[in-house]
N, C-alpha and C positions, 0 to 999 in steps of 0.2 A: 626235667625228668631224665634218670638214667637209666634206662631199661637193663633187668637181668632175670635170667631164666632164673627160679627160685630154685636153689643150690639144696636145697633138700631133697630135690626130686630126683632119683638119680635115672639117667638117658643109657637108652637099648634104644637099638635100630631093631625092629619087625622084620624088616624087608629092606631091600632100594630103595623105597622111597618112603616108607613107614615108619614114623620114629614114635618111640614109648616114653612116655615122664612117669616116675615112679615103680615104685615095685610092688607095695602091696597094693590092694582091690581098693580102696577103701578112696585112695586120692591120686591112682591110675590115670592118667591120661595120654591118648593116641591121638596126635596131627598128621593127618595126610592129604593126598599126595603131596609129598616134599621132593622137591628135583635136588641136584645136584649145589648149585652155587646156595640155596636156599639152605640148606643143611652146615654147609661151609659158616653161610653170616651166623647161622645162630650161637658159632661160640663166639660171635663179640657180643651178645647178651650176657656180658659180666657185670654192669653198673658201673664201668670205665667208660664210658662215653655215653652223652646226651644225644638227641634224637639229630642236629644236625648236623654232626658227624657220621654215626650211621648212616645216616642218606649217603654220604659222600661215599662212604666206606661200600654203601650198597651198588653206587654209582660204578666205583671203580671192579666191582665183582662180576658187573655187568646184568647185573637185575635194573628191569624196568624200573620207571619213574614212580611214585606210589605201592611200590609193592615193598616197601620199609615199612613206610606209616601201615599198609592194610595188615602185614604180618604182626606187628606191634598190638595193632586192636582185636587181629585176633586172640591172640596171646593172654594180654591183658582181659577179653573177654571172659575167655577159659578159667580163667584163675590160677594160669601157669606164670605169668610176670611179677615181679617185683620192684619196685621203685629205690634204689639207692640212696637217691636224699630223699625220699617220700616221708607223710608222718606229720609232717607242720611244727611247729618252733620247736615243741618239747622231745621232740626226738631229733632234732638237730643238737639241742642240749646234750642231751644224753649220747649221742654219736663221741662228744668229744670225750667221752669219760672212757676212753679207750679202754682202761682194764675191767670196769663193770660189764661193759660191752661182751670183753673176752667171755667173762662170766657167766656172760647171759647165751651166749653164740648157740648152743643146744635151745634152748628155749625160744628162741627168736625162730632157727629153721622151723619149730615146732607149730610157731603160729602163722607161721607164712604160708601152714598147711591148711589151716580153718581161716585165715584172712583173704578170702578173695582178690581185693582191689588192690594194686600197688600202693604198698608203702604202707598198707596198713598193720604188719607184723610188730614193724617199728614205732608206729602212733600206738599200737595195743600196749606195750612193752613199756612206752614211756609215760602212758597212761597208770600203768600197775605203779610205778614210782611214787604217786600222789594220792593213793588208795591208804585208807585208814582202817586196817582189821582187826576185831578181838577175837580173842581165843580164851572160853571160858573152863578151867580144866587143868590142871598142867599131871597131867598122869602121862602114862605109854602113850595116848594117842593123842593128846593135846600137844605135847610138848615138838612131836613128831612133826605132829600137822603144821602148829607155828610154824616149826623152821621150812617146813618143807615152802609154804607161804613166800616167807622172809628170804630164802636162797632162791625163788623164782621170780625174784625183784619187788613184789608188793612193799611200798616205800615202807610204813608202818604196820609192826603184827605186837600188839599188845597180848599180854598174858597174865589173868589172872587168878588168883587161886589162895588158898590157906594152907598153913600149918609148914612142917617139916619134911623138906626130902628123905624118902624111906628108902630100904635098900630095895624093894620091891618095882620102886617107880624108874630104876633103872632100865634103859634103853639104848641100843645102836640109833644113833642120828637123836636122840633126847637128851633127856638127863644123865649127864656120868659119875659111874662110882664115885666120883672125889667131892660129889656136891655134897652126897648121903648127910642129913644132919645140919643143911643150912634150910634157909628158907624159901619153899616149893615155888613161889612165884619169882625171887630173886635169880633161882639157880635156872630157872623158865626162861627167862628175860637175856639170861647171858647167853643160853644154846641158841637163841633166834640171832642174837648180834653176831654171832662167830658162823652162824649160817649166811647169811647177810652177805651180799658183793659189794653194799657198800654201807655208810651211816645213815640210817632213816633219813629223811629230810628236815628242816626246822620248820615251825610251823608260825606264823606272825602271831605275837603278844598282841588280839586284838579283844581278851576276856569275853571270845564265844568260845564254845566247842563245838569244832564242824561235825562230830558227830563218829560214826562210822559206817564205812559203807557195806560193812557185813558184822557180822557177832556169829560164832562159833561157839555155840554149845560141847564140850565133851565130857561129861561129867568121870571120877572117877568110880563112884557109885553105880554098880550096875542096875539095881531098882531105877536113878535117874533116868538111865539109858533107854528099860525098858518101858519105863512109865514116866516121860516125863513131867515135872510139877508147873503146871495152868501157870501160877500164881506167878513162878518164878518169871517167867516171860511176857507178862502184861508190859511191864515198861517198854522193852523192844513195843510192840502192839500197840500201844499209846503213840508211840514217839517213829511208829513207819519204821521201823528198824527188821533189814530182812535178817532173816537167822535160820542158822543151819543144826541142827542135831549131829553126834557122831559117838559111838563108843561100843565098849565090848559088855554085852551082859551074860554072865556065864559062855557057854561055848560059842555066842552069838555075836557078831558083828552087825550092825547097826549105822547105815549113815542115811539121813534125812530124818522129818523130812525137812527141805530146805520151804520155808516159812514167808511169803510176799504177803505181807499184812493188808487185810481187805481182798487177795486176790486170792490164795490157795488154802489149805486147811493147817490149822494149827495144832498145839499142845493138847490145845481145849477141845479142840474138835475131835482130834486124836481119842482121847478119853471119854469123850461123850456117848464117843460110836461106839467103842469098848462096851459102853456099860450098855449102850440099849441093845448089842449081841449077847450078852451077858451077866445077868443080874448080880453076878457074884463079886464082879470085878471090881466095882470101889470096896467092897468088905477084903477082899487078898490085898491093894494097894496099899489100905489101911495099914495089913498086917508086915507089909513089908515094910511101910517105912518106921512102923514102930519098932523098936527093943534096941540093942545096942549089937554095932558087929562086934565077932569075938573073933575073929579069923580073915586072913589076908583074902578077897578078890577075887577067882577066875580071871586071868587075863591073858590069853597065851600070846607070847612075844609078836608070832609069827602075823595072827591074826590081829593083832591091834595093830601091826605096821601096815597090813593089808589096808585096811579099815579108814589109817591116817591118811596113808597114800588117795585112797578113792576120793576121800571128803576135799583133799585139797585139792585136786582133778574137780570136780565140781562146784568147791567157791573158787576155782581159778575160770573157767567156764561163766560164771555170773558174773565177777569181777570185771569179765573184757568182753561184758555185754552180750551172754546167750541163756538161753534159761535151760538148765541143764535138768536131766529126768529125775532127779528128786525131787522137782519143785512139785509138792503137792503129795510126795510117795517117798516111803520106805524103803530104802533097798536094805539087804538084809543075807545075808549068810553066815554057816554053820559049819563047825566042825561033826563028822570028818570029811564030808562030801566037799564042803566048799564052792558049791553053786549059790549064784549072786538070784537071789529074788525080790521084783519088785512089789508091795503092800499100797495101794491106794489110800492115803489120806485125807477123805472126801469132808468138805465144811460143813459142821452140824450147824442145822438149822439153831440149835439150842444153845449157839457157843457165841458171846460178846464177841467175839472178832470179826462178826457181821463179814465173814469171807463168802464169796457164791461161786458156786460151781459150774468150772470151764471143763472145755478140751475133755468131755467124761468118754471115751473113748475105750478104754480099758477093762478088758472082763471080768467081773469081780463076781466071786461065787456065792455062795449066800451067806456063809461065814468070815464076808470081806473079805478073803485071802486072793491077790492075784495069782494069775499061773503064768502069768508073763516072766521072762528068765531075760539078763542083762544082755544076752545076744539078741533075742526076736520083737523088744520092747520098743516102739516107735510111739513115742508120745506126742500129743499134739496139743497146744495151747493159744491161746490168744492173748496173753498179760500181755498188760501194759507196757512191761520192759522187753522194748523191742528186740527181737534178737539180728543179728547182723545175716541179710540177705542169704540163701545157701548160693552154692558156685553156680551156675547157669550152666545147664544144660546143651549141649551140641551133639550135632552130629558126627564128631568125631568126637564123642566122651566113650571111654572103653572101662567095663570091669575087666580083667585081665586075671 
């Protein structure tokens, strides 16, 4: 082990003897009483030296016998330490690939902030490498999402879709003007590669498909968005395939919900509850999906990068093992206000996905509608897919 203070967190002294990690509230932490020589060791908490070195190094600064090793487990306690070679073989792999590394160096300090235990930033990281994602969609928010995916290391982000790049489906960080006119899933496929730090991985000729470990929905349809179609989504449901919803319908952004088959509520369930709030609602869906479009979409730029952005923020969150607050709920925001609201999508008894309902926690008025807002929403769940321990609590943890 090479202990290092996690370099994200940036250090203010309190006081003499009070030292602060971090700036905002959210992953703040205060260690005290710190005397003098104790303050001095902690900048050799860089990940250049292993523990019995430090000892020596603590030896000669003139701290007690044990007070290395007990500062170390405090530390590591906290969820302020990092482990340099931490991670186990496949981020020792990935260590060596020094310019993906560079590539990644924002998004590593980023996980070192929700990764507690040393070394875990870099096992999550080298984990995302060997992750298989689709992205079902290639409009403003699909094409977004992939790359955004694909540029945050996820080894594989598949993209698929029909027809012809429009001049409409143009986008910063998606599709570019020079695609206009080729094929929507071809011109898809090359903005994830060019986002990419590096080439997918290969996958062994052993004529299985491992599958994927998420499916992203983002239809360009905004009907799809607002009403997703049951049918379409039975295979994921069949075959245990989690999936996520994402898209713009008219002024409306839209991400979840994100879908654990058998555990949270689905497309079906979605619609089901729809209809028993509202008698009318399979006769409008009807109407919607009949006739033919005559006219381009509602999509505004602004709003569907919001939108890409959120959805990848939360399959990158499931991907490295936590269950992010879509699972099971709508989040959802509107022009002009642009406040994030979350919509509980509770498992209808009536729906083949045979989902039951957890964690029902959430206030829901009699119109379904949460009033829960993306700042005051503390969701609580018990899935199956464990999420990774939160930081441990002390007596020096500080909001600041």
């Amino acid at each position: 082990m090479h202990p290092m203070v996690k370099p994200a967190l940036r250090r203010g002294w309190r006081d003499l003897n009070t030292v602060q990690f971090g700036m905002a509230p959210a992953h703040a932490m205060v260690l005290g009483p710190v005397d003098l020589a104790t303050g001095s060791f902690l900048s050799l908490l860089d990940g250049t030296r292993g523990l019995p070195l430090l000892r020596d190094e603590g030896r000669r600064m003139g701290l007690p016998d044990g007070h290395v090793d007990g500062l170390v487990e405090r530390l590591a306690a906290s969820g302020l330490l990092d482990d340099a070679t931490g991670g186990g073989p496949d981020a020792d792999a990935l260590r060596k690939k020094v310019t993906v590394v560079d590539r990644l160096r924002p998004d590593l300090a980023a996980l070192s902030l929700v990764s507690p235990e040393p070394g875990g930033a870099m096992g999550r990281l080298a984990t995302r490498r060997s992750l298989r994602v689709q992205v079902r969609g290639a409009g403003r928010v699909g094409v977004v999402l992939a790359a955004l995916l694909a540029g945050a290391g996820v080894g594989s982000v598949d993209v698929r879709d029909v027809g012809l790049v429009e001049p409409w489906d143009v986008a910063p960080g998606g599709l570019p003007a020079d695609a206009i006119g080729e094929r929507r899933e071809e011109a898809a496929r090359r903005a994830v590669r060019r986002a990419a730090p590096e080439r997918p991985p290969r996958t062994a000729a052993s004529g299985e498909d491992p599958g994927f470990s998420l499916v992203i929905l983002a239809p360009r349809k905004g009907v799809d968005v607002h009403a997703p179609d049951p049918v379409s989504a039975e295979p994921l449901i069949a075959s245990g395939t989690p999936h996520l919803y994402a898209g713009v319908v008219e002024g409306t952004g839209v991400v979840g919900p994100l879908v654990l088959p058998g555990e949270t509520g689905c497309a079906g369930c979605l619609d089901q509850g729809r209809a028993d709030r509202d008698a009318c609602w399979p006769r409008l869906v009807a109407q919607w999906r009949s006739g033919r479009q005559h006219q381009v979409e509602s999509c505004d730029l602004a709003l569907a990068s919001v939108v890409a952005a959120l959805a990848a923020g939360h399959a990158l969150a499931f991907l490295d093992g936590r269950v992010p607050s879509s699972a099971g709920a709508r989040w959802e925001v509107s022009s002009p206000g642009l406040d994030w609201h979350s919509r509980p999508v509770w498992a209808h008894p009536a729906c083949p996905c045979a989902a039951t309902e957890k964690g029902k926690e959430e206030h829901t008025s009699e119109d379904g509608e949460s009033h829960e807002t993306m700042a005051g929403q503390q969701r609580s769940t018990s899935l199956s897919l464990t999420a990774h321990a939160a930081r441990r609590s002390g007596t020096w943890r500080a909001h600041v």
